[in-house]
C-alpha positions in Angstrom: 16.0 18.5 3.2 15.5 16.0 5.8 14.5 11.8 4.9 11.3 11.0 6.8 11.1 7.2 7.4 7.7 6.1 8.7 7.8 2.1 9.5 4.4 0.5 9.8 4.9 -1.1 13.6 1.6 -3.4 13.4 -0.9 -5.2 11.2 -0.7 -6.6 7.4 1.9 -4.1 6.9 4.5 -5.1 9.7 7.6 -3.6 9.4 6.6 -2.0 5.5 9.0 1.5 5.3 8.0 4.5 3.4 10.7 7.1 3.0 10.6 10.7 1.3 12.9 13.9 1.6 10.6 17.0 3.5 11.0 20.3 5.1 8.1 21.1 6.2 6.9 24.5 6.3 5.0 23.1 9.6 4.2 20.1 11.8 1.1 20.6 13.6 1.0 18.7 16.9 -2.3 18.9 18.9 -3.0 17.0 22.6 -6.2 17.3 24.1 -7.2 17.0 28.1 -11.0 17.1 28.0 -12.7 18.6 31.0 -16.2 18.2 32.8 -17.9 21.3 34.3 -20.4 20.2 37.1 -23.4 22.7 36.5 -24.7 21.8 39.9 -21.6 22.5 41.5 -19.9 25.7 40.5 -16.5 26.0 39.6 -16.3 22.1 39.8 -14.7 20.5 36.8 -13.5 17.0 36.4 -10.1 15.7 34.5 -11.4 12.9 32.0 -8.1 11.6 31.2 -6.6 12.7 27.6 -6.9 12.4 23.9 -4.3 10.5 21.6 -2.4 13.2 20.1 -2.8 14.2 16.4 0.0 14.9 14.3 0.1 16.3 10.8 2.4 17.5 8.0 2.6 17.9 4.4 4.9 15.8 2.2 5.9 17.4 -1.8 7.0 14.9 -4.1 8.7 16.1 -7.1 9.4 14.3 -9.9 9.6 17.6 -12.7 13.5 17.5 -13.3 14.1 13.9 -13.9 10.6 14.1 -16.0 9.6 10.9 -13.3 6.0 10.0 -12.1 5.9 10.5 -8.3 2.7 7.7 -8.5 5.0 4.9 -7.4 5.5 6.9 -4.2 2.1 7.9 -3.7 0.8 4.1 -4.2 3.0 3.1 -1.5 1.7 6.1 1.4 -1.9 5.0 0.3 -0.7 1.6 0.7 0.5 2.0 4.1 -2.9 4.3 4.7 -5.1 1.7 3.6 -7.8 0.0 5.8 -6.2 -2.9 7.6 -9.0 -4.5 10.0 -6.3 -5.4 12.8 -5.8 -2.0 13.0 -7.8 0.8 14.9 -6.9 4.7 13.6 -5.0 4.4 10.3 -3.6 7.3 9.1 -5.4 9.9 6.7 -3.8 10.8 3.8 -5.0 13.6 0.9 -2.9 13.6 -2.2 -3.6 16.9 -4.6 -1.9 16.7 -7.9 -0.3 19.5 -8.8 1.5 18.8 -12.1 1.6 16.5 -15.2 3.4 15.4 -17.8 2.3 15.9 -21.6 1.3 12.0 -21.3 -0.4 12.6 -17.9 1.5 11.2 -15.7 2.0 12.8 -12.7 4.9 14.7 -11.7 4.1 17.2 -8.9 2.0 15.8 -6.1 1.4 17.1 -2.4 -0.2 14.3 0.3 -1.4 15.9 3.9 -0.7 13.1 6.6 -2.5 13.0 9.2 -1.7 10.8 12.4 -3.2 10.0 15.8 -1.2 8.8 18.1 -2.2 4.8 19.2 -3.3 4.2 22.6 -3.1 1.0 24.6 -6.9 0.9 26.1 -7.5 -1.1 28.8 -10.9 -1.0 29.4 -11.0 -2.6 33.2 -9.1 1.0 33.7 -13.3 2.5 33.5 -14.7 0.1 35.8 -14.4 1.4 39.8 -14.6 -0.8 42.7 
């Protein structure tokens, strides 16, 4: 397995680091260029500049052999995911629980992470002289 480090790069939490082992059976990486089709003018389409790209993998946390609550771990990702108001596209993150202790805590947990990619906008770029 490989260590994924994600370090928040802006906002309350500057520089917070969240670390976990993953082998992803898949990254999905998705970049979109929209188009305009001109219905007055056949076979006229326009380039309207691109999307931010999206990025999304699934992380496993395991805590079933040491008999160790992986909800330390998932409070900091939702940490890191949470709402910060000098921020723009925070990342979206779904946890499923997939196994528990006779105490119920949990020790098998899955969290989808999904990320768009964050775009300087300027938007003087839109106005034409």
């Amino acid at each position: 397995m490989t260590k994924l480090r994600i370090t928040a790069l802006e906002g309350r939490h500057q520089a917070e680091v969240f670390e976990a082992q993953v082998n992803p059976n898949e990254i999905e990486v998705d970049r979109t260029f929209p188009w305009w089709y001109h219905r007055l003018t056949p076979g006229a389409l326009q380039y309207l500049g691109f999307e931010p790209a999206r990025m999304s993998f699934e992380l496993l946390f395991d805590g079933v052999e040491q008999s160790k609550s992986v909800q330390p771990r998932l409070d900091t990702l939702h940490r890191l995911s949470s709402v910060d108001e000098n921020l723009h596209t925070p990342p979206k993150v779904r946890v499923a629980y997939l196994k528990f202790a006779g105490n119920g805590v949990p020790l098998r947990a899955t969290a989808t992470v999904k990320l768009i990619e964050a775009v300087d906008f300027d938007p003087r770029s839109l106005v034409r002289e």
